[in-house]
NUGUGU-389065 format. One record per atom (N, C-alpha, C, CB): residue number from 0; residue in three letters; atom name; x, y, z. Coordinates in steps of 0.2 Angstrom, whole numbers, always signed. Atoms other than C-alpha are relative to their C-alpha. Glycine has a CB too. Example, Ala and Ser with C-alpha at 12.3 -4.5 7.8 and 13.67 -1.06 7.14 Angstrom:
BEGIN
<n = 0, res = ALA, atom = N, px = +4, py = -6, pz = +0>
<n = 0, res = ALA, atom = CA, px = +62, py = -22, pz = +39>
<n = 0, res = ALA, atom = C, px = +4, py = +6, pz = +0>
<n = 0, res = ALA, atom = CB, px = -5, py = +0, pz = +6>
<n = 1, res = SER, atom = N, px = -4, py = -6, pz = -1>
<n = 1, res = SER, atom = CA, px = +68, py = -5, pz = +36>
<n = 1, res = SER, atom = C, px = -4, py = +5, pz = +3>
<n = 1, res = SER, atom = CB, px = +2, py = +2, pz = -7>
END
This chain:
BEGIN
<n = 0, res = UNK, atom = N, px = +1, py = +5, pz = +5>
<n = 0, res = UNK, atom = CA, px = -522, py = +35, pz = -225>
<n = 0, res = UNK, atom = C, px = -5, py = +2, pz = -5>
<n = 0, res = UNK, atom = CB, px = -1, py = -7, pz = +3>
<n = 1, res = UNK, atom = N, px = +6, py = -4, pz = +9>
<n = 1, res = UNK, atom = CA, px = -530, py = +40, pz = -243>
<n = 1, res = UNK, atom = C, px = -3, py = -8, pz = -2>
<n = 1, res = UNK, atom = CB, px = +8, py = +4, pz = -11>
<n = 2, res = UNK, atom = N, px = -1, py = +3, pz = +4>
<n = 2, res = UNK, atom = CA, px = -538, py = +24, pz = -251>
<n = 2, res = UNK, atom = C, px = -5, py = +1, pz = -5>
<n = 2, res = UNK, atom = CB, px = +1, py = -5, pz = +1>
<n = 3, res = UNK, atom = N, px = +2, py = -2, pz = +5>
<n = 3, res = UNK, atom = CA, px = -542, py = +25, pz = -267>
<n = 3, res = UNK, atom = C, px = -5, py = -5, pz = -5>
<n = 3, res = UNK, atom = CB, px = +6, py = +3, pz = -3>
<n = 4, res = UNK, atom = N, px = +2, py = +7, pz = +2>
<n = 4, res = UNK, atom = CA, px = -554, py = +12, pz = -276>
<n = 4, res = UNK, atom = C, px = -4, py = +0, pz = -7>
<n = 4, res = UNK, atom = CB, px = -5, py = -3, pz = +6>
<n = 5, res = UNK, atom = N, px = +3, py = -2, pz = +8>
<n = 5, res = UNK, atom = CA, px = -563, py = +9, pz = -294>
<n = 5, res = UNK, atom = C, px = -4, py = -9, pz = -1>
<n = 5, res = UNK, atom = CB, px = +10, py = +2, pz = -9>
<n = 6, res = UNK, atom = N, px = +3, py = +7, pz = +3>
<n = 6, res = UNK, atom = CA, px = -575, py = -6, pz = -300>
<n = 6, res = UNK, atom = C, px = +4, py = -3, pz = -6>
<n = 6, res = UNK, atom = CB, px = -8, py = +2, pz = -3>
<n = 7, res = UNK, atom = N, px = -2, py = +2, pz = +6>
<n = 7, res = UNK, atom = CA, px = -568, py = -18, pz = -311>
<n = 7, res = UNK, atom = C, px = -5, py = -9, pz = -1>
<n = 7, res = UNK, atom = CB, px = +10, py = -1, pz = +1>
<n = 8, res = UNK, atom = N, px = +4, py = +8, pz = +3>
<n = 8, res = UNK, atom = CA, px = -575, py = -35, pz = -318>
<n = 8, res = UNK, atom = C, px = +6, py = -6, pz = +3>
<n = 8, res = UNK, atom = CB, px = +0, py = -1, pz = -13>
<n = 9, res = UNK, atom = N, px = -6, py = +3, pz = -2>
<n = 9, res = UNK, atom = CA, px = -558, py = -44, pz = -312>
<n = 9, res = UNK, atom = C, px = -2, py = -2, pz = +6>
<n = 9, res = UNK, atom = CB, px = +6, py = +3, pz = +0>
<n = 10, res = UNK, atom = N, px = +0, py = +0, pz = -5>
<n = 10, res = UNK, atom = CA, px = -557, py = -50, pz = -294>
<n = 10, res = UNK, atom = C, px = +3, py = +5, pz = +3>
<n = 10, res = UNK, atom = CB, px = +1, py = -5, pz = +2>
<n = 11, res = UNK, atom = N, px = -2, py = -6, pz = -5>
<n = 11, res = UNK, atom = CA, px = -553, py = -39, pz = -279>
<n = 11, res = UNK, atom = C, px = +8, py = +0, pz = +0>
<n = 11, res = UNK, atom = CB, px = -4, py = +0, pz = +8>
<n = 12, res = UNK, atom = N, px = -8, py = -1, pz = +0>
<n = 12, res = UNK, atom = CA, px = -535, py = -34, pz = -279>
<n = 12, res = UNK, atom = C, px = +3, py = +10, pz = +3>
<n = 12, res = UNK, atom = CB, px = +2, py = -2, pz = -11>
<n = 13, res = UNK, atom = N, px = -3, py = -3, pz = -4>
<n = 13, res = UNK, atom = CA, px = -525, py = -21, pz = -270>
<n = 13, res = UNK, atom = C, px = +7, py = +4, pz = +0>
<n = 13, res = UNK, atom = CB, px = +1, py = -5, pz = +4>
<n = 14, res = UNK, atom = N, px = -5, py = -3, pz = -1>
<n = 14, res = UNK, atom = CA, px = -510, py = -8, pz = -271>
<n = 14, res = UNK, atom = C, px = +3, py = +4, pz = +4>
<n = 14, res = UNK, atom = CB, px = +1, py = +1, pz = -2>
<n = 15, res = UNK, atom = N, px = -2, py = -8, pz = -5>
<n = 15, res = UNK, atom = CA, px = -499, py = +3, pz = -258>
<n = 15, res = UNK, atom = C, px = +6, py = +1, pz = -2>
<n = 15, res = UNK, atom = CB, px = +0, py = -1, pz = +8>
<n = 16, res = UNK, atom = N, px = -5, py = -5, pz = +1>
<n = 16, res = UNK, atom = CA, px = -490, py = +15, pz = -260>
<n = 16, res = UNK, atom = C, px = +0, py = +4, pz = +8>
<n = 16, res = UNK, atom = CB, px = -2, py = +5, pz = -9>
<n = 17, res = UNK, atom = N, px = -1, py = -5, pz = -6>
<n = 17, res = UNK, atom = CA, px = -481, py = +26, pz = -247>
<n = 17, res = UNK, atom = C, px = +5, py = +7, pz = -3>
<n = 17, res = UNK, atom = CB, px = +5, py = -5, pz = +6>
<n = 18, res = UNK, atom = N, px = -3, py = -7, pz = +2>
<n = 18, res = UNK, atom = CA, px = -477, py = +46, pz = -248>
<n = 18, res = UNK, atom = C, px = +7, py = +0, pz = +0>
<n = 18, res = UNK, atom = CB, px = -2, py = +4, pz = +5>
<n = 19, res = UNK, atom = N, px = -7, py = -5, pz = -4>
<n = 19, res = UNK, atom = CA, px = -460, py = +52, pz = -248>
<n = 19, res = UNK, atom = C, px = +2, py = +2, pz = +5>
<n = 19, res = UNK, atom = CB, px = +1, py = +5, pz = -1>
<n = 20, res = UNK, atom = N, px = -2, py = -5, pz = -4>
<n = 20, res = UNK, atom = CA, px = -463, py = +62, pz = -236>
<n = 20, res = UNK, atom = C, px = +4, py = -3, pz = +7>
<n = 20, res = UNK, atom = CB, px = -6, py = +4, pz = +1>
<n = 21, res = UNK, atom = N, px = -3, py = +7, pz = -5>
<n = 21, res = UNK, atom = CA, px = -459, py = +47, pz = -225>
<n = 21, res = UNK, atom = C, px = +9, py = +1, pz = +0>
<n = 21, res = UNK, atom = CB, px = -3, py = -10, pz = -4>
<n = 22, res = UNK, atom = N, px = -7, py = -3, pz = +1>
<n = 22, res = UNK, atom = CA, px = -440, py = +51, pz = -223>
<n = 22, res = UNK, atom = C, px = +3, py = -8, pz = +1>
<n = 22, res = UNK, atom = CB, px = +3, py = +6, pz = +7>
<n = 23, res = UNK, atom = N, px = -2, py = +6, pz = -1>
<n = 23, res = UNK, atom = CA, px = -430, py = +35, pz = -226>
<n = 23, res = UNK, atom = C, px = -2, py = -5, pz = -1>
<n = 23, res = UNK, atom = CB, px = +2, py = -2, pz = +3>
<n = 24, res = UNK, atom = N, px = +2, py = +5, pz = +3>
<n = 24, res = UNK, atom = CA, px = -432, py = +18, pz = -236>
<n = 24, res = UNK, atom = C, px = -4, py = -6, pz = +7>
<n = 24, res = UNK, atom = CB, px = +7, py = -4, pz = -6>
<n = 25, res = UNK, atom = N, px = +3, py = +8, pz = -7>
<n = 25, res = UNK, atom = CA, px = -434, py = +5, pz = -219>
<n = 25, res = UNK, atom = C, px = -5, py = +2, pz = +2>
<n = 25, res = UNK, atom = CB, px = +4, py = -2, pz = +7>
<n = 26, res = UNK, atom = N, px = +6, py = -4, pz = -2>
<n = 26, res = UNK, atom = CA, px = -446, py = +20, pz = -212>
<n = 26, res = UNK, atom = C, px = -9, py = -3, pz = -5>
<n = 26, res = UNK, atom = CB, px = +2, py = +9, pz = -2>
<n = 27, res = UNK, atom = N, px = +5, py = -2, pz = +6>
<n = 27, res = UNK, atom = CA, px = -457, py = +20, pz = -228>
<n = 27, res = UNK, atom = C, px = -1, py = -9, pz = -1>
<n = 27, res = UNK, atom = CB, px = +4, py = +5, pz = -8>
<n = 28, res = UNK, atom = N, px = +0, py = +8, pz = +0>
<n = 28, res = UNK, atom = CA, px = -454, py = -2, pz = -230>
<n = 28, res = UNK, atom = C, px = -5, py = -2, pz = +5>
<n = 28, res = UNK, atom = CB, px = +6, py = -3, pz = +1>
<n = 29, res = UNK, atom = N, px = +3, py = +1, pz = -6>
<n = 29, res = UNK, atom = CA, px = -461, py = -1, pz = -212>
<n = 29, res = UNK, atom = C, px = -8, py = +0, pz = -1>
<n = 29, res = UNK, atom = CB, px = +3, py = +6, pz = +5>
<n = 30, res = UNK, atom = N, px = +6, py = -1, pz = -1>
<n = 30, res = UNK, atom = CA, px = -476, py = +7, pz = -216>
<n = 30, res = UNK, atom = C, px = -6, py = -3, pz = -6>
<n = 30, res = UNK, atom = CB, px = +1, py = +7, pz = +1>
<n = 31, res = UNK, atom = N, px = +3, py = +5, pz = +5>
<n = 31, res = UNK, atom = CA, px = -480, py = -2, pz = -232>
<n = 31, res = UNK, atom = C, px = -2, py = -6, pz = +3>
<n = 31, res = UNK, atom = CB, px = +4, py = -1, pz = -5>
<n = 32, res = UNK, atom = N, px = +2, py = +9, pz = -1>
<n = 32, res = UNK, atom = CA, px = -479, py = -20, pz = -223>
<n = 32, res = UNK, atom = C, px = -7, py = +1, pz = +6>
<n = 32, res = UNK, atom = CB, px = +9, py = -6, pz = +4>
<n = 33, res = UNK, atom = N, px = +5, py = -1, pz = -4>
<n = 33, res = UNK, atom = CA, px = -489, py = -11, pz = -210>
<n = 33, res = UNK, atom = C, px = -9, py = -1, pz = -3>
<n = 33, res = UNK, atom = CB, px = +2, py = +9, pz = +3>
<n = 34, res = UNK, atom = N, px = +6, py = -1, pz = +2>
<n = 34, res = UNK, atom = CA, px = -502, py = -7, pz = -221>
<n = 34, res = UNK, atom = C, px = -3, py = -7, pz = -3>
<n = 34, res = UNK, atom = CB, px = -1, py = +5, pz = -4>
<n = 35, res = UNK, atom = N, px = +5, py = +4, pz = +2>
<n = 35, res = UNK, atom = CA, px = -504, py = -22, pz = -229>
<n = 35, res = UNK, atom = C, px = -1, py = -5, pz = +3>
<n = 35, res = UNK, atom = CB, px = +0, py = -2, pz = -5>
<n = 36, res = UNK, atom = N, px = +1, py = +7, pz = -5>
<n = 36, res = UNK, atom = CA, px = -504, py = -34, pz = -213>
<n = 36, res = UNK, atom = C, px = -10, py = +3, pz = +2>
<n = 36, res = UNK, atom = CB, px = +8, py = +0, pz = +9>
<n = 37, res = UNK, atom = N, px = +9, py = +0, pz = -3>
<n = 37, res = UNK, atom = CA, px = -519, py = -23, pz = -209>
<n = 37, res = UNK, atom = C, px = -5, py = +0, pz = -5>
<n = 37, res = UNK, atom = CB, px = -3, py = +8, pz = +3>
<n = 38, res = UNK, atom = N, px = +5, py = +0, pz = +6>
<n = 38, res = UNK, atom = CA, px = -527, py = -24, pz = -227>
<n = 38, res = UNK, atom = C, px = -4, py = -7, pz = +1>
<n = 38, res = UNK, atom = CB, px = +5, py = +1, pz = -9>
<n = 39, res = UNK, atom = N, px = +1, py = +7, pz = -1>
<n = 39, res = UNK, atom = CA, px = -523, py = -44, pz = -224>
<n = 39, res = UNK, atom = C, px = -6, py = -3, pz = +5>
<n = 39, res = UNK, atom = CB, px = +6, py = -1, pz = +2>
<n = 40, res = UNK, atom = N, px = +5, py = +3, pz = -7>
<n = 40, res = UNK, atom = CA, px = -535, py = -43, pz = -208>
<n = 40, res = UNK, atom = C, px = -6, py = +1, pz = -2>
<n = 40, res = UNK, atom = CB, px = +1, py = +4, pz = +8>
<n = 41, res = UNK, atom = N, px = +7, py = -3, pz = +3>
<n = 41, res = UNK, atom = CA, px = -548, py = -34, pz = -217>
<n = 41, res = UNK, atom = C, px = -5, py = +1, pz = -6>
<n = 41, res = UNK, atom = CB, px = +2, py = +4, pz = +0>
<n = 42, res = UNK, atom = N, px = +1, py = +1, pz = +6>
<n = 42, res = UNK, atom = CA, px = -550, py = -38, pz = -233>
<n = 42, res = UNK, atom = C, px = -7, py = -3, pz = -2>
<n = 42, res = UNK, atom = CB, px = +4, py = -3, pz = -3>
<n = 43, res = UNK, atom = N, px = +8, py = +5, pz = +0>
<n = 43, res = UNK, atom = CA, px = -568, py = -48, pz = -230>
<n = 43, res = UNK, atom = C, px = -4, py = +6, pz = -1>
<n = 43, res = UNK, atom = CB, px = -2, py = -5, pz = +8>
<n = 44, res = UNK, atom = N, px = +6, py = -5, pz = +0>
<n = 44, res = UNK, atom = CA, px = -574, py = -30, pz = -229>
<n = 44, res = UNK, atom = C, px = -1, py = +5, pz = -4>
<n = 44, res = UNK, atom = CB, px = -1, py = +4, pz = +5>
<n = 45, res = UNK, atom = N, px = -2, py = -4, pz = +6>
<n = 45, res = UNK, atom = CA, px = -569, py = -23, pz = -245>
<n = 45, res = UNK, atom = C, px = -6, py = -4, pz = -5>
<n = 45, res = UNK, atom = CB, px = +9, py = -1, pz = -3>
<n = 46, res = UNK, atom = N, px = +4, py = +2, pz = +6>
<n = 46, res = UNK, atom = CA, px = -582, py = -27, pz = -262>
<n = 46, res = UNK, atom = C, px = +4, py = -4, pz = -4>
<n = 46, res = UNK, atom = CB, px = -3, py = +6, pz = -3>
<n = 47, res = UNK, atom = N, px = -2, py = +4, pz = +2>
<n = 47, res = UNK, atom = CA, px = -579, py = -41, pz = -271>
<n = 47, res = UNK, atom = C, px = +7, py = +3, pz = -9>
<n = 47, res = UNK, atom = CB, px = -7, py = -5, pz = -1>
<n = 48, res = UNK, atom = N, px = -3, py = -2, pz = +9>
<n = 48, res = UNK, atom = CA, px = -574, py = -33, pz = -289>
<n = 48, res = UNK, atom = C, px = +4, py = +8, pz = +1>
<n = 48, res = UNK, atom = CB, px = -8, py = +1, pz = -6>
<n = 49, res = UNK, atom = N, px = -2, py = -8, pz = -2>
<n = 49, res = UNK, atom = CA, px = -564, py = -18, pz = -285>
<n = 49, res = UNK, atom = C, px = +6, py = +0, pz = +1>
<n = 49, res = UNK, atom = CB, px = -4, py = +3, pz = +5>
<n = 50, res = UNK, atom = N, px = -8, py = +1, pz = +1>
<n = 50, res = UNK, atom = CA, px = -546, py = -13, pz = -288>
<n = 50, res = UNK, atom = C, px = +1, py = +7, pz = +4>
<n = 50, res = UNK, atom = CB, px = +2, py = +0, pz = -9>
<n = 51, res = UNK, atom = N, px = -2, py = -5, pz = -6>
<n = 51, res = UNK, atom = CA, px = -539, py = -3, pz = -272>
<n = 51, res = UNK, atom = C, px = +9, py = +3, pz = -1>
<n = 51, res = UNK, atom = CB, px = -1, py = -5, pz = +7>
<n = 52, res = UNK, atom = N, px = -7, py = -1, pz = -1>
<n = 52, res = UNK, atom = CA, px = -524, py = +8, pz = -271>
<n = 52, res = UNK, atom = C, px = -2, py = +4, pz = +7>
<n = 52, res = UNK, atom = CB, px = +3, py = +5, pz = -5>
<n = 53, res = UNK, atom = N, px = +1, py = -3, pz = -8>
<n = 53, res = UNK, atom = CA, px = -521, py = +12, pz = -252>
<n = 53, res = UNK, atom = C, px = +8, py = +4, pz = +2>
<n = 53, res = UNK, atom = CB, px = -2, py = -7, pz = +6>
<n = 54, res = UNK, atom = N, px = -6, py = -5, pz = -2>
<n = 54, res = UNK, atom = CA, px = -510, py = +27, pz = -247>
<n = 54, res = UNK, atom = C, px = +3, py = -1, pz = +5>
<n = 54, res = UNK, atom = CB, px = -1, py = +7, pz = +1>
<n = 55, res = UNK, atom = N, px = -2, py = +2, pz = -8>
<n = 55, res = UNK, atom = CA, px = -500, py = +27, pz = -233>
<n = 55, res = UNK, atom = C, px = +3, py = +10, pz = +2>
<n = 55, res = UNK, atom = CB, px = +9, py = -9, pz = +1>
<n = 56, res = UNK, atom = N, px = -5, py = -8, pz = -4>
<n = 56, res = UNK, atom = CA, px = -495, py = +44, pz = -222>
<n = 56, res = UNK, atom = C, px = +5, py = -2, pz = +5>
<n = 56, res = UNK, atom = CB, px = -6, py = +5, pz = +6>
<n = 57, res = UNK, atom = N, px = -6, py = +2, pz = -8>
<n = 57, res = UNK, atom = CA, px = -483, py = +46, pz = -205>
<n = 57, res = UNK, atom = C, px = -5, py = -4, pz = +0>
<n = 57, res = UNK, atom = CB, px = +3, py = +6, pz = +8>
<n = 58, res = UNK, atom = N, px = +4, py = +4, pz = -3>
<n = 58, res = UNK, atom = CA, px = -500, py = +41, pz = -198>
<n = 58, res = UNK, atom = C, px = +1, py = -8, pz = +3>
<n = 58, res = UNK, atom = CB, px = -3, py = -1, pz = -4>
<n = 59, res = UNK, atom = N, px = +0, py = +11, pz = +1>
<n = 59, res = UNK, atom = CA, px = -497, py = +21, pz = -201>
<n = 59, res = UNK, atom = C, px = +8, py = -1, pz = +3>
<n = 59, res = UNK, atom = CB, px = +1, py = -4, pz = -13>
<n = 60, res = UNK, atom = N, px = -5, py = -1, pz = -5>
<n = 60, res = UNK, atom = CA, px = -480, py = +25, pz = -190>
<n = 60, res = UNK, atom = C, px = -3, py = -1, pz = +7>
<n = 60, res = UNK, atom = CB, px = +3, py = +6, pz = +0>
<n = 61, res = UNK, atom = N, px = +1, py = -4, pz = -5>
<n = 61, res = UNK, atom = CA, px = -487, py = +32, pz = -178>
<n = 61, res = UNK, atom = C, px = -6, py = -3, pz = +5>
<n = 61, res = UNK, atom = CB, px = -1, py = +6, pz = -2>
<n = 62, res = UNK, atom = N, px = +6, py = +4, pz = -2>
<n = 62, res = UNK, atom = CA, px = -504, py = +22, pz = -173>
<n = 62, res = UNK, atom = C, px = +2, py = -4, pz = +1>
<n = 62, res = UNK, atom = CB, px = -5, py = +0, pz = -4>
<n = 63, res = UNK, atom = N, px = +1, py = +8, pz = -1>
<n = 63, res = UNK, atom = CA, px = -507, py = +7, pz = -165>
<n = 63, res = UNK, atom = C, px = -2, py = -4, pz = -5>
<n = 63, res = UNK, atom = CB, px = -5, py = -2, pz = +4>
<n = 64, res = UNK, atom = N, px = +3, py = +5, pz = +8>
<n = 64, res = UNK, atom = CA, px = -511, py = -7, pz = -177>
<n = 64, res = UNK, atom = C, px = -8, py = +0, pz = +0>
<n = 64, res = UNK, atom = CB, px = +3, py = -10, pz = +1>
<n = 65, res = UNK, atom = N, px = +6, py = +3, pz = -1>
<n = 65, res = UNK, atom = CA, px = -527, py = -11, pz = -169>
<n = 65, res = UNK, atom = C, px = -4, py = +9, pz = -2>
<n = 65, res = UNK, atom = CB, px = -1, py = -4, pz = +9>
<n = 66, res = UNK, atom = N, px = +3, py = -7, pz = +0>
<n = 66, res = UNK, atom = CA, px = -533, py = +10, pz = -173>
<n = 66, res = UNK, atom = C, px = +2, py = +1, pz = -10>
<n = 66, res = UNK, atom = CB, px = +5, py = +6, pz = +7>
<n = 67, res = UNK, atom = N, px = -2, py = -2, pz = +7>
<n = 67, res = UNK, atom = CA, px = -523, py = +7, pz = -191>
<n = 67, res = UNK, atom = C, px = -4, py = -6, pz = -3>
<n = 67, res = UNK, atom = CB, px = +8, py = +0, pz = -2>
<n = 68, res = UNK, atom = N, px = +4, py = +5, pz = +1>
<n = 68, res = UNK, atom = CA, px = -534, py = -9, pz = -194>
<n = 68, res = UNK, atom = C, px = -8, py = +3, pz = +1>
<n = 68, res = UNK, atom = CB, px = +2, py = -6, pz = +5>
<n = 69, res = UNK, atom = N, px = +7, py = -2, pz = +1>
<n = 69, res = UNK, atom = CA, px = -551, py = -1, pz = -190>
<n = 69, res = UNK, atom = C, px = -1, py = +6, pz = -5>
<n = 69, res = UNK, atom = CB, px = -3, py = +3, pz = +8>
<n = 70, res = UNK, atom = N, px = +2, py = -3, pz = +5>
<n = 70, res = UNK, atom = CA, px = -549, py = +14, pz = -198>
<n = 70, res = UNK, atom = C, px = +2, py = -2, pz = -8>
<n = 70, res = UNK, atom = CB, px = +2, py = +6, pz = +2>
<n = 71, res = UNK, atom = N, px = -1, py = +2, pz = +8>
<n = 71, res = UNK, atom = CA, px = -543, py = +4, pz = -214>
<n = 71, res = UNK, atom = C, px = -9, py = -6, pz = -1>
<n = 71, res = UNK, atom = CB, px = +11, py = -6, pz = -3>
<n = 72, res = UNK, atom = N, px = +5, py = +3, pz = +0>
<n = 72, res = UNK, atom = CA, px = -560, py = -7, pz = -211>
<n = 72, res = UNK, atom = C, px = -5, py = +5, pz = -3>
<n = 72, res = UNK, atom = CB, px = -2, py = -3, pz = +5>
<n = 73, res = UNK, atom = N, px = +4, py = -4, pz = +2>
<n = 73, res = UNK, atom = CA, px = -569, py = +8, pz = -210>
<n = 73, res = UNK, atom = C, px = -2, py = +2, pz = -8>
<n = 73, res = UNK, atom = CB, px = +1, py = +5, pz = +3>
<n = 74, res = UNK, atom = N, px = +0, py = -4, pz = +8>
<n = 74, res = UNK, atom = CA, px = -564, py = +16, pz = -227>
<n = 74, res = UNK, atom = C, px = -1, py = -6, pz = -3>
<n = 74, res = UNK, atom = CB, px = +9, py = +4, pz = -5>
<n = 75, res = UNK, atom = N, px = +1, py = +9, pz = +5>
<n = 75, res = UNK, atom = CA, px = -566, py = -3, pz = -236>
<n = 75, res = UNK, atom = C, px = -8, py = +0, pz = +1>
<n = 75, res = UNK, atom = CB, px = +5, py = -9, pz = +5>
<n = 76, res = UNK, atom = N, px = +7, py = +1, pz = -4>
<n = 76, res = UNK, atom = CA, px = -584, py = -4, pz = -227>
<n = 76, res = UNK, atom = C, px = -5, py = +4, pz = -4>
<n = 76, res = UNK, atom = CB, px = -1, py = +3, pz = +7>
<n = 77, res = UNK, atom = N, px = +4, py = -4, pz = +4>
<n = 77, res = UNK, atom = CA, px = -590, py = +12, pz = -236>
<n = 77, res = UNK, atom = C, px = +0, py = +3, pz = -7>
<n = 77, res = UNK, atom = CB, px = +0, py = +5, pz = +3>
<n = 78, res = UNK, atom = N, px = +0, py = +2, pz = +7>
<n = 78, res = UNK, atom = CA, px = -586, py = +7, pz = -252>
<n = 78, res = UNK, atom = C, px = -6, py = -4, pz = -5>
<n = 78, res = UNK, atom = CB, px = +6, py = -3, pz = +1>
<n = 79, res = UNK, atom = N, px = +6, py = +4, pz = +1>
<n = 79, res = UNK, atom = CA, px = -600, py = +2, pz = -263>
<n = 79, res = UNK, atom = C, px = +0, py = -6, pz = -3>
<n = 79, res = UNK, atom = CB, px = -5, py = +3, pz = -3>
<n = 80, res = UNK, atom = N, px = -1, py = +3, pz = +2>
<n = 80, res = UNK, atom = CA, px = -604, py = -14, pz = -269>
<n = 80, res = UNK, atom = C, px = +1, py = -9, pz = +4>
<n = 80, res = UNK, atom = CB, px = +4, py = +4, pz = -4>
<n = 81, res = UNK, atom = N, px = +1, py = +5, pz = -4>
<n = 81, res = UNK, atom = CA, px = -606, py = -33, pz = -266>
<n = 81, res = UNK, atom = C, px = +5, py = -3, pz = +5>
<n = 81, res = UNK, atom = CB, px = -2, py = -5, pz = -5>
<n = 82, res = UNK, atom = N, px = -2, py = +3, pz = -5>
<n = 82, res = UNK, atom = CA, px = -599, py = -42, pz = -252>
<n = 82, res = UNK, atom = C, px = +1, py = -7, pz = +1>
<n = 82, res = UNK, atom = CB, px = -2, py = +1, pz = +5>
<n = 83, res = UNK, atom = N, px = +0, py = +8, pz = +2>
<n = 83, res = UNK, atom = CA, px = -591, py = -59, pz = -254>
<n = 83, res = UNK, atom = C, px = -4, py = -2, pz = +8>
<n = 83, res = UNK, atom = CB, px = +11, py = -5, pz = -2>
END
């Protein structure tokens, strides 16, 4: 998982996208809703003002939720900036 993040003046807001390389639309649907059930759990740990794009790999297949949920905390965590 890539994400990608930028300050803005706006409130915190969120996009995902998923690779190609993911073979097949239901695969690739899968791994989007995947990601943003875990963004959904996580989002308290992201900075208030800040406009996220979050990649998806196989990865987000392949992992447990609970291993695709920490490591998306993580990346959100070490991102700089205030904390509602």
């Amino acid at each position: 998982m890539i994400v990608l993040w930028r300050e803005t003046t706006e409130p915190r807001r969120a996009g995902f996208a998923v690779s190609r390389q993911i073979r097949g639309a239901v695969r690739r649907n899968r791994a989007r809703r995947r990601l943003r059930e875990a963004y959904r759990a996580t989002r308290g740990t992201a900075p208030t003002h800040t406009a996220l794009v979050i990649i998806g790999r196989a990865g987000a297949l392949r992992e447990p939720f609970s291993a695709l949920t920490a490591e998306l905390r993580g990346a959100l965590a070490a991102i700089p900036g205030p904390r509602p």
